[in-house]
C-alpha positions as CSV (number, residue, x, y, z in Angstrom):
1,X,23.3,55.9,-11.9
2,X,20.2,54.5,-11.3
3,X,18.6,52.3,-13.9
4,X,15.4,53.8,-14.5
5,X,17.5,57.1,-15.4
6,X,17.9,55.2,-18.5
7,X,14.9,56.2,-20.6
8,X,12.5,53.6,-18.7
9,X,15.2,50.3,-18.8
10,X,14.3,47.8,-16.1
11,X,14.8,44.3,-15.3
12,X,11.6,44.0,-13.8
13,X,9.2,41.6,-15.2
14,X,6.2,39.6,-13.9
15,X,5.4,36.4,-16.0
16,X,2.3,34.3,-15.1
17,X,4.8,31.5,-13.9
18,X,7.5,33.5,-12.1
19,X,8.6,37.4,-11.2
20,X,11.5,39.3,-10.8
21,X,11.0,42.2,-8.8
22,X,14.6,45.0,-8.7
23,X,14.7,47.4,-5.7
24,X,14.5,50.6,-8.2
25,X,11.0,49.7,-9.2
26,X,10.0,49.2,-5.1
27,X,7.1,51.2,-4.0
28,X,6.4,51.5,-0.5
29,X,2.7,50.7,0.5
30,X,0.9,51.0,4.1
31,X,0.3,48.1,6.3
32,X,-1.7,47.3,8.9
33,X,-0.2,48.0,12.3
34,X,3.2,48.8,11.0
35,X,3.7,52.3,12.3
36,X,7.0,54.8,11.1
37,X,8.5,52.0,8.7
38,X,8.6,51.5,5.3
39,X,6.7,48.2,3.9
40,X,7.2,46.9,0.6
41,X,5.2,43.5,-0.7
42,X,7.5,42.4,-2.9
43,X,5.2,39.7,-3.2
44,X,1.1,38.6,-2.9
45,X,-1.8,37.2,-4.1
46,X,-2.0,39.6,-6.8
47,X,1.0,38.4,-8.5
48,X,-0.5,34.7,-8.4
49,X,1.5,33.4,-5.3
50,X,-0.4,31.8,-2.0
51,X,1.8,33.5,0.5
52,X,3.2,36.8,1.0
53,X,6.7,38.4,0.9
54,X,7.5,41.9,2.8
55,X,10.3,44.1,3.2
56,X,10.2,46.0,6.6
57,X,12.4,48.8,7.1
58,X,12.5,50.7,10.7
59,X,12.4,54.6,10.8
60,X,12.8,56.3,14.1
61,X,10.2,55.0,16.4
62,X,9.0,52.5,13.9
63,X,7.0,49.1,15.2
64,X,4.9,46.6,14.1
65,X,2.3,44.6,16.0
66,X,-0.7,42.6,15.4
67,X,-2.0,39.4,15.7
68,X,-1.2,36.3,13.1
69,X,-4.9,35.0,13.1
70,X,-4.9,32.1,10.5
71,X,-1.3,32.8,9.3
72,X,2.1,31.8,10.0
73,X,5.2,34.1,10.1
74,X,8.9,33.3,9.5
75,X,10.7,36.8,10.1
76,X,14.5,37.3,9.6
77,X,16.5,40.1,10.6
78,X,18.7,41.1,7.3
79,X,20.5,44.5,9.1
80,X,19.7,45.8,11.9
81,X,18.6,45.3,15.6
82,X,15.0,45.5,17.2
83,X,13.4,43.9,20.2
84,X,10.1,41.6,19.6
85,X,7.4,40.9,22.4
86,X,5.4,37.4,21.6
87,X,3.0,37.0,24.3
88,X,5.5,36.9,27.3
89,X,8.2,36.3,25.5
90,X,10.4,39.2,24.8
91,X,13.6,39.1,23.0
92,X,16.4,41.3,21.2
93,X,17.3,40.6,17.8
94,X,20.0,41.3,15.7
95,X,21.8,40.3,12.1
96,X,20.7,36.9,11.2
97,X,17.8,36.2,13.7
98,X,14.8,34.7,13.1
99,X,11.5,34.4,14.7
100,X,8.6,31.6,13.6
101,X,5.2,33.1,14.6
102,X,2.5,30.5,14.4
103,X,-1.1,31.0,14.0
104,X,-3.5,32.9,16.6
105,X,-0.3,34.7,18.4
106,X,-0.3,38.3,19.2
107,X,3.7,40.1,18.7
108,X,5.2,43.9,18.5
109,X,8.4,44.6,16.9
110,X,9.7,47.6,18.3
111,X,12.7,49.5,19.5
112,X,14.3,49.2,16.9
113,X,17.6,51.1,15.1
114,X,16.7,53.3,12.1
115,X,17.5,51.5,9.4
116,X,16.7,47.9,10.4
117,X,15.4,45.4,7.9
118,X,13.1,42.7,8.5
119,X,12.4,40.3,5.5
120,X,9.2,38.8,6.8
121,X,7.4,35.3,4.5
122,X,3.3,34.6,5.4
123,X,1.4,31.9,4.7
124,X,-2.1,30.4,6.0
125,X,-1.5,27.6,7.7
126,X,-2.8,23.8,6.9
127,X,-2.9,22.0,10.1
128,X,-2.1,18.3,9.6
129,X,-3.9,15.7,12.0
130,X,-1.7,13.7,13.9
131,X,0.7,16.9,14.8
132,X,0.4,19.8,17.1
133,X,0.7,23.3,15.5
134,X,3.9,24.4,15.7
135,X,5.1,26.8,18.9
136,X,7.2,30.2,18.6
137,X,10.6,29.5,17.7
138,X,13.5,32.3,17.2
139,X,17.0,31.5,16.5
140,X,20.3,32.5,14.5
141,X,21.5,31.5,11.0
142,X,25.1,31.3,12.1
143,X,23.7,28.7,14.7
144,X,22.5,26.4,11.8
145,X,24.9,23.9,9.9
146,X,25.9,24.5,6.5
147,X,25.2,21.4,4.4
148,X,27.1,20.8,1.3
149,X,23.7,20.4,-1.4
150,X,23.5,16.9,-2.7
151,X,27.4,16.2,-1.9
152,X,28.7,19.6,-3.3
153,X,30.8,21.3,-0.8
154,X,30.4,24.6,-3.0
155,X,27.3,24.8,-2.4
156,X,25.8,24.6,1.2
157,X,22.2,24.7,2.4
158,X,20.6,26.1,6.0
159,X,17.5,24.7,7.1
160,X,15.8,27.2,9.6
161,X,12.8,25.6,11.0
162,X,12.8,22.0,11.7
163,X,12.1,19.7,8.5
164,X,9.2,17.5,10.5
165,X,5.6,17.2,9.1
166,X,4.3,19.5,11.6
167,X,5.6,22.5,9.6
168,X,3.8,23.7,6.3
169,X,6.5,26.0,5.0
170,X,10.2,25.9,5.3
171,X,12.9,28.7,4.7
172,X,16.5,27.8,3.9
173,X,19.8,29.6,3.1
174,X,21.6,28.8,0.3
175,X,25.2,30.0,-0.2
176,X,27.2,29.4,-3.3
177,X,31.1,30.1,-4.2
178,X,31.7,31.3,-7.5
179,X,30.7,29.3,-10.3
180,X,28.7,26.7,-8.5
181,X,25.6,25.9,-9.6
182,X,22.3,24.0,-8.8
183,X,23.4,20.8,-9.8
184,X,20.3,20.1,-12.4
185,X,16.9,22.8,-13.5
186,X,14.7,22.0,-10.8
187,X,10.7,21.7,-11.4
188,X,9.0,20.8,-9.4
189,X,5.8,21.8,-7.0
190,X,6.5,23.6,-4.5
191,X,6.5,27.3,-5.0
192,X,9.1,30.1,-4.1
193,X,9.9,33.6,-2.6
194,X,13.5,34.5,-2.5
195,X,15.6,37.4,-1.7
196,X,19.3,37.8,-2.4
197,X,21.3,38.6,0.4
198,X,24.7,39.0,-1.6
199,X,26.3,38.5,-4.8
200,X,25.5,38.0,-8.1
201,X,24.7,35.4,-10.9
202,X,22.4,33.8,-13.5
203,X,18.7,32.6,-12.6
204,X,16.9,30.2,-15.4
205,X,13.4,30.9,-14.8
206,X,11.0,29.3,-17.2
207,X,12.9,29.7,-20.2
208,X,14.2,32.8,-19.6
209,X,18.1,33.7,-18.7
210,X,18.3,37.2,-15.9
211,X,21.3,38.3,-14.4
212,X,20.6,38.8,-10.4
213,X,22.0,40.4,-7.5
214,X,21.7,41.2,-3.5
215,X,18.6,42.8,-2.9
216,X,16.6,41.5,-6.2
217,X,13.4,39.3,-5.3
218,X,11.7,36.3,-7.3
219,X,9.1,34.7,-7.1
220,X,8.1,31.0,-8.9
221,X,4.9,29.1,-9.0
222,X,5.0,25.5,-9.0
223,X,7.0,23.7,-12.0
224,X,8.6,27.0,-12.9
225,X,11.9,25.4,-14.4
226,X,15.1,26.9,-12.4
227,X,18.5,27.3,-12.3
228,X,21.2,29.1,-11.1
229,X,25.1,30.1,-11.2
230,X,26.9,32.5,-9.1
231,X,29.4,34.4,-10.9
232,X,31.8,37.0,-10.1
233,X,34.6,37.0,-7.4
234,X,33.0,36.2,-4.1
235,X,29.8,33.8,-3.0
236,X,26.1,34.7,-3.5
237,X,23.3,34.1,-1.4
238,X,20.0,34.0,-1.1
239,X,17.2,33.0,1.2
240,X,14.4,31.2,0.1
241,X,10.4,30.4,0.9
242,X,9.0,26.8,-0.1
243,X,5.7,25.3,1.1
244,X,5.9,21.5,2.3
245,X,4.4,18.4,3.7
246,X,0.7,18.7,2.6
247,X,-1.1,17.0,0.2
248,X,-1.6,19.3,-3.4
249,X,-5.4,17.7,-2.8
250,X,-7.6,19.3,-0.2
């Protein structure tokens, strides 16, 4: 049964600090040069956050194209497979993949099976003097190591973009077996998207306690408190959206 059959029940909320966002309450919206998909911001500016979280997903003969102007893109493939044209560069993609898009760089995704989802993070970026903007880069998660988090072997971390000062945001994976935890409640000032990609568990946000699972989306301003467990019988995950290596004073 779906859980808005149940006289109005949701586990939506949106706090000044942090959101939780369930896919019943999703509402598709229309965006710019996205043509035949469905688009949901999950989140944006008007939530409080300084970068924006979408959900693509492909009907038949669904693409998206534009230009990035003055943001930055990290797409990821969640299902699916598509092809996308950057300039010259044209590549499939499939499960997994992920494309960086940096500023001022025209792309299309197209061709792509009915059904395919792209989770896609923006972000306007800061340029940093001393280091060249950032070119296109596209890889795999499977091609990325899984680091065991602060010595925990039960919980393992993937870097996707290269952790140098050139980059303003980074996404990671993090994958956790049953009943591991972040090791302390984090607070601190960088600010999140996330998306779980599987499983379920417990997320400390502020002072509040919500169960989560694949498919929910949250978001947390800087010095939200956080914490999480993954519970049940096999791991969660969850990808994640953090902005880095400026200086909070412009």
């Amino acid at each position: 049964m779906n859980q808005n059959e149940l006289f109005g029940f949701t586990r939506d909320v949106v706090k000044q600090r942090y959101a939780l966002r369930t896919p019943p309450g999703f509402v598709p919206s229309v965006f710019p040069g996205w043509n035949n998909v469905s688009c949901i911001i999950q989140i944006s500016d008007a939530m409080g956050a300084r970068f924006c979280q979408l959900a693509i997903t492909f009907q038949k003969q669904g693409q998206g194209q534009g230009n990035t102007h003055g943001l930055e893109y990290l797409v990821y493939v969640i299902d699916g497979r598509c092809r996308v044209e950057i300039g010259s560069k044209r590549q499939a993609l499939g499960r997994g993949d992920f494309v960086y898009l940096p500023p001022e760089h025209e792309f299309r995704f197209h061709d792509a099976k009915p059904g395919t989802q792209l989770l896609v993070f923006q972000k306007r970026f800061e340029p940093l003097a001393g280091f060249e903007t950032p070119d296109v880069l596209i890889g795999n998660q499977k091609d990325v190591p899984a680091r065991p988090f602060l010595g925990n072997e039960d919980a393992r971390l993937q870097v996707l973009l290269p952790e140098t000062q050139a980059f303003d945001m980074a996404v990671n994976i993090f994958t956790y077996q049953p009943g591991a935890t972040l090791p302390f409640v984090e607070s601190h000032i960088m600010e999140h998207g996330l998306l779980m990609l599987q499983g379920q568990g417990i997320y400390r946000l502020d002072s509040d306690w919500h169960p989560v699972r694949a498919g929910d989306v949250i978001w947390m301003a800087p010095y939200c408190p956080q914490w999480f467990v993954a519970m049940g019988k096999s791991p969660a995950s969850y990808i994640y959206y953090k902005d880095v290596n400026r200086a909070p004073l412009k």
